[in-house]
N, C-alpha and C positions, 0 to 999 in steps of 0.2 A: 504494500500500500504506500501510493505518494504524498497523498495526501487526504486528512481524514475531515471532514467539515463537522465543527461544534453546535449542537443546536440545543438551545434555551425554549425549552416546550416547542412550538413548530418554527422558533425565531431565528436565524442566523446568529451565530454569537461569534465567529470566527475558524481559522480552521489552524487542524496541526501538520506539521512535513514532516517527514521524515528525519531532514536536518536538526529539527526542534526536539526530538526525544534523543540526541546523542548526547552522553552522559547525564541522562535527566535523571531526577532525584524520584526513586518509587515510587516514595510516599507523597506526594507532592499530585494535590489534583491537575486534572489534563488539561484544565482552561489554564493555567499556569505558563503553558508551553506551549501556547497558540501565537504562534508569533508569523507564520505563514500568514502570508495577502494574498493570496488568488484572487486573479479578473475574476469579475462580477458581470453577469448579465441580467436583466430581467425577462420571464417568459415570453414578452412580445416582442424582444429585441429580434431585429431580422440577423441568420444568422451570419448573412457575408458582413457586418457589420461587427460582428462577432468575434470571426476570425479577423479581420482586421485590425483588431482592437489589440490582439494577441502581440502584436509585433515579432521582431525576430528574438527576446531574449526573454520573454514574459513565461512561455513553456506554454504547454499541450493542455491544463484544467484549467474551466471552468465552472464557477458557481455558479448556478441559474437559480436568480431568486424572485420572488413573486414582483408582482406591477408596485406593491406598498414598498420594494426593495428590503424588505425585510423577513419575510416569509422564504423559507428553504423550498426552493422546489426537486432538486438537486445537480449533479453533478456532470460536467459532460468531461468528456479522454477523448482528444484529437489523434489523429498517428503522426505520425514522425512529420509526414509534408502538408499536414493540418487540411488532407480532401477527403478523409473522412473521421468518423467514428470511429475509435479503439473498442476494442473487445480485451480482455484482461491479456490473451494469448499476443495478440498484437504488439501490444506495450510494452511485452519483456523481447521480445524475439531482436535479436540484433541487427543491426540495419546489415542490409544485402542479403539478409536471407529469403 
């Protein structure tokens, strides 16, 4: 998992990377270590607007969150050349395979 999204009842509260739990303290709740920003979309956004938004260093997820921009709707995984959808198999396979 790259990244996991925090949610506060059905509310976006932020999300965690994987970067974020390296040497993290166990006992230490997981809103703690929410320090990942993932692009944010909301569900109307059209999506070439979307990936455009991604630029070239922003990475492959985003958050889709409702029209009040705070409601989690969920999560989308670009592939590598951001033309389509990832599937979990997609994500790990190395490029050129």
């Amino acid at each position: 998992m790259r990244l996991i999204p925090l949610l506060d009842g059905g509310t976006y509260a932020g999300a965690v990377g994987r970067d974020d739990l390296e040497g993290a303290d166990d006992g230490a709740a997981i809103a703690a270590h929410a320090t990942a920003r993932p692009p944010t979309a909301t569900a109307s956004d059209r999506l070439a607007d979307v990936v455009a938004s991604l630029g070239e260093d922003a990475g492959r997820r985003v958050v889709v969150l409702g029209d009040d921009g705070r409601t989690y709707v969920g999560l989308m995984c670009f592939d590598r050349d951001r033309t389509r959808l990832c599937i979990d198999a997609e994500c790990h396979t190395p490029a050129g395979s």
